[in-house]
C-alpha positions in Angstrom: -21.6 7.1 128.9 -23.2 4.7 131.4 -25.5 2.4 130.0 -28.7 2.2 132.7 -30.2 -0.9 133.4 -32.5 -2.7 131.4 -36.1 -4.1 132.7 -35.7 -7.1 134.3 -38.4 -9.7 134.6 -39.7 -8.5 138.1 -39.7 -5.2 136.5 -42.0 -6.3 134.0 -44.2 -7.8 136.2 -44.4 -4.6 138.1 -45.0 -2.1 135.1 -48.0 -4.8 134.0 -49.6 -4.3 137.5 -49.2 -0.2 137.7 -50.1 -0.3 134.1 -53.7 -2.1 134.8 -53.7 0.1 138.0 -54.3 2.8 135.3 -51.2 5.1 137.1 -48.8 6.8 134.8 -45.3 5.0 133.8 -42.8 6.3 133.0 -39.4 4.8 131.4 -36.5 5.9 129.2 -34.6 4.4 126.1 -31.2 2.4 126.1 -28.6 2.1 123.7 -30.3 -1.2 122.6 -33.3 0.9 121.2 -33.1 1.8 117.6 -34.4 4.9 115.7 -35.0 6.9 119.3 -31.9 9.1 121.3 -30.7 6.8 124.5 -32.1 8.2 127.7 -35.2 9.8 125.7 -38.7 9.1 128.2 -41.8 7.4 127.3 -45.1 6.3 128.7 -46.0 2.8 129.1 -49.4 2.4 127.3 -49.9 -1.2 127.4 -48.0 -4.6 128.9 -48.4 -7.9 126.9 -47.3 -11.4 127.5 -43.8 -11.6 128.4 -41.3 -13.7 126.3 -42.9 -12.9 122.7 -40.0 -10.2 121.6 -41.6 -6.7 121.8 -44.4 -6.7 123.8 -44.5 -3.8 125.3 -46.3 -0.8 124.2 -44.9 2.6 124.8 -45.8 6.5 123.5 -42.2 8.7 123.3 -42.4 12.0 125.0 -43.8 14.3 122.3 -45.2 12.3 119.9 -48.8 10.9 119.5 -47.4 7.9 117.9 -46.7 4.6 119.7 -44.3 1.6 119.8 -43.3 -1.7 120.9 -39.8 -2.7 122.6 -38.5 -5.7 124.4 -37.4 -5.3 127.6 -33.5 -4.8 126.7 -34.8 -1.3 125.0 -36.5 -0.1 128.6 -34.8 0.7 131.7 -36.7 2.5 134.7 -33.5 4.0 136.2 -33.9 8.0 135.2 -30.4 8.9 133.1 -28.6 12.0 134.3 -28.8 14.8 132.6 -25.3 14.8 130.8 -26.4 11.2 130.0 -29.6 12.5 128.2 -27.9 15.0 126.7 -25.3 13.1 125.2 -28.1 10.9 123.3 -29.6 14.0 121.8 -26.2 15.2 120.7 -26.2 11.9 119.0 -29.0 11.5 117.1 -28.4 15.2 115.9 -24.9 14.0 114.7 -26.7 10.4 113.2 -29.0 13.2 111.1 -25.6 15.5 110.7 -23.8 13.0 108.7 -26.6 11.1 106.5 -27.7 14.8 105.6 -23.7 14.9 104.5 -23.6 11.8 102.7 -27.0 13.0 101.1 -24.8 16.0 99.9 -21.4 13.9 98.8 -23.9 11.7 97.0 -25.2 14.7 94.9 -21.9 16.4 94.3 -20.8 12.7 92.4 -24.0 12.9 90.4 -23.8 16.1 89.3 -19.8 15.6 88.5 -20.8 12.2 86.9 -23.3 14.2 84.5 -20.8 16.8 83.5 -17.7 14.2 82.8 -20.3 12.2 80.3 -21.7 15.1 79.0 -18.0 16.4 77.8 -17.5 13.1 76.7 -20.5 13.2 74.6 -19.4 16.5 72.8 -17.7 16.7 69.3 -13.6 17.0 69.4 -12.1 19.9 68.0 -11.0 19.3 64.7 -6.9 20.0 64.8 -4.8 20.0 61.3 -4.2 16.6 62.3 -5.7 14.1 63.6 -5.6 13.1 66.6 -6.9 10.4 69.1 -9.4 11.9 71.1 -10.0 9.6 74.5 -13.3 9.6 75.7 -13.4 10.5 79.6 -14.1 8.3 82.3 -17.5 8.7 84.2 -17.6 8.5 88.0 -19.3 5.5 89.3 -22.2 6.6 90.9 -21.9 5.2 94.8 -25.3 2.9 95.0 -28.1 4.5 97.2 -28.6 2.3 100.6 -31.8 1.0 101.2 -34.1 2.9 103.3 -34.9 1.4 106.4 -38.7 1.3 107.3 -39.8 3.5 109.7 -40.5 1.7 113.0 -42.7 4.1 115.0 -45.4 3.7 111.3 -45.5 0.1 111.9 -45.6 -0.1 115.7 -48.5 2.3 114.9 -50.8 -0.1 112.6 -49.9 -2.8 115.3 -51.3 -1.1 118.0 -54.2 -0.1 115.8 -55.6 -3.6 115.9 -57.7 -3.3 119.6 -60.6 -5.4 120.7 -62.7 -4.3 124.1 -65.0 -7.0 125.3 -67.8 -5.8 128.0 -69.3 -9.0 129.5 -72.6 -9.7 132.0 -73.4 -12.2 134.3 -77.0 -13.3 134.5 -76.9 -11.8 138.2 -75.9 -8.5 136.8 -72.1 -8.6 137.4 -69.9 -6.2 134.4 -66.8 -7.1 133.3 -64.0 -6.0 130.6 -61.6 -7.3 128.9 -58.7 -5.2 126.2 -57.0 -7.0 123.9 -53.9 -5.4 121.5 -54.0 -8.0 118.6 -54.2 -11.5 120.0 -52.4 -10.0 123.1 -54.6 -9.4 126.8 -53.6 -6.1 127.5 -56.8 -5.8 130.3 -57.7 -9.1 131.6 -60.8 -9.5 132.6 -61.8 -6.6 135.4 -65.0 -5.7 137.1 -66.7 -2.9 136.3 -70.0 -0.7 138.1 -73.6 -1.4 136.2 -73.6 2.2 136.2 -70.2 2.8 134.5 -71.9 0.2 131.9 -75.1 2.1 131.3 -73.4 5.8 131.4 -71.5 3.9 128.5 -73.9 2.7 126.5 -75.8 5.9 126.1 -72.6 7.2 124.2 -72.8 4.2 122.2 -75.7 3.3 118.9 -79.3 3.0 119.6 -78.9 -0.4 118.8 -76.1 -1.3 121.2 -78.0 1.1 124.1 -81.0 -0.7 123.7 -79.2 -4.3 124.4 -77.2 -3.2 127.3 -80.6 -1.1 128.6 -81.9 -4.8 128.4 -79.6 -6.7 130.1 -79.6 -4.2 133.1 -83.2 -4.3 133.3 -83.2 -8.0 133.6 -80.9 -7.7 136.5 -82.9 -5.3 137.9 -86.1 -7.1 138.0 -84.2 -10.1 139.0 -83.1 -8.3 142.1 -86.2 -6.8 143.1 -87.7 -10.6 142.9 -84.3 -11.9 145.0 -85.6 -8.6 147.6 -89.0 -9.7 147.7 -88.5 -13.0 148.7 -86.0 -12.0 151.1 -88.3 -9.9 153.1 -91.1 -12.4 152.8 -88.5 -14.7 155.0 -87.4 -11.9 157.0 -91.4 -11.1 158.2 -91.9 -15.2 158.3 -88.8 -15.2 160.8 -90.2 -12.0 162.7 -93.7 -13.3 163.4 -91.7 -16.8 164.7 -89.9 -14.4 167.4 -93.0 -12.5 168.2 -94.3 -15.7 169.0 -91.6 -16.8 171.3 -91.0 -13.5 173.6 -95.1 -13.3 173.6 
């Protein structure tokens, strides 16, 4: 099966812009990813700084849940279609055989039970004695530890997120998302009115501040209009003068 390519740097760099664009990006699983079936698609949800391992934030096609990968585990070339398939067919085989070990490991138990249970009965006492040997027990093969699952802890990772609404003292709204300690959003402009629609949504308490701060501005720029058409009538009269 041909292995796509993975995300190179200037593909990062691009999928951080269209991310922050807000536009929908899509890409699909290599080999290199672990616990999802290689050409599988997901949406990019998030971009963080590059060269910190997995940084970047993705939700797999028909699940709620999201995770991070490194760049290796990305590729934005489509597979075909006998490419994709071939993944499913081998996750449902990965699933195939544990659910077969699973059922190997049972059969010892249970054999493993029965062989010490006969060697816990009473012999049959014969005219003469004889040496009764007790019967071996099977070894019981040890249980592999369970890996964790990934997609539970890339969940409580991208849990953790911070949004920062900032204002100028001229009235200028920005925003700013962080993942963690990771800028996800830097800081971007954003309308007064986005702002206010906002914080009616929001507690009284946080309304009232923001109601505040944008009436502030607002008398601010009524004062800045003011005195701008005071000097705009000044300068009017000094024409009038001239072309009398």
């Amino acid at each position: 099966m041909t292995v796509p390519h993975a995300l190179t740097e200037p593909d990062v760099v691009e999928l951080r812009r269209e991310t922050t664009a807000g536009g929908p990006v899509t890409v699909w699983f290599t080999e290199a990813a672990v616990g999802v079936p290689v050409g599988g698609s997901a949406k990019v949800v998030a971009v963080g700084e590059a060269g910190e391992g997995e940084f970047i934030q993705v939700r797999r096609s028909g699940s709620r849940d999201t995770m991070f990968c490194s760049p290796n585990e990305l590729t934005r070339v489509r597979p075909s279609r006998a490419a994709a398939a071939s993944g499913k067919r081998a996750e449902s085989a990965g699933r195939g055989e544990k659910a077969s070990a699973a059922a190997s490991s049972g059969s010892r138990s249970t054999a493993a039970r029965r062989a010490a249970s006969a060697a816990a009965a009473p012999a049959a006492v014969a005219p003469a004695p004889a040496a009764v040997a007790p019967a071996p027990a099977a070894a019981e093969a040890p249980a592999a530890p369970a890996r964790p699952a990934r997609a539970r802890r890339d969940t409580a990772r991208s849990s953790e997120l911070s949004v920062t609404l900032s204002a100028t003292a001229e009235g200028e709204w920005s925003v700013e998302v962080l993942a963690g300690k990771k800028r996800v959003v830097p800081s971007t402009a954003v309308p007064a009115t986005a702002v206010a629609a906002a914080a009616r949504a929001l507690p009284a308490a946080v309304a009232e501040a923001v109601e505040s701060s944008l009436e502030g501005a607002r008398r601010r720029q009524r004062e800045r209009v003011e005195q701008l058409r005071a000097e705009l009538d000044a300068a009017q009269r000094v024409l009038d003068e001239f072309e009398a």
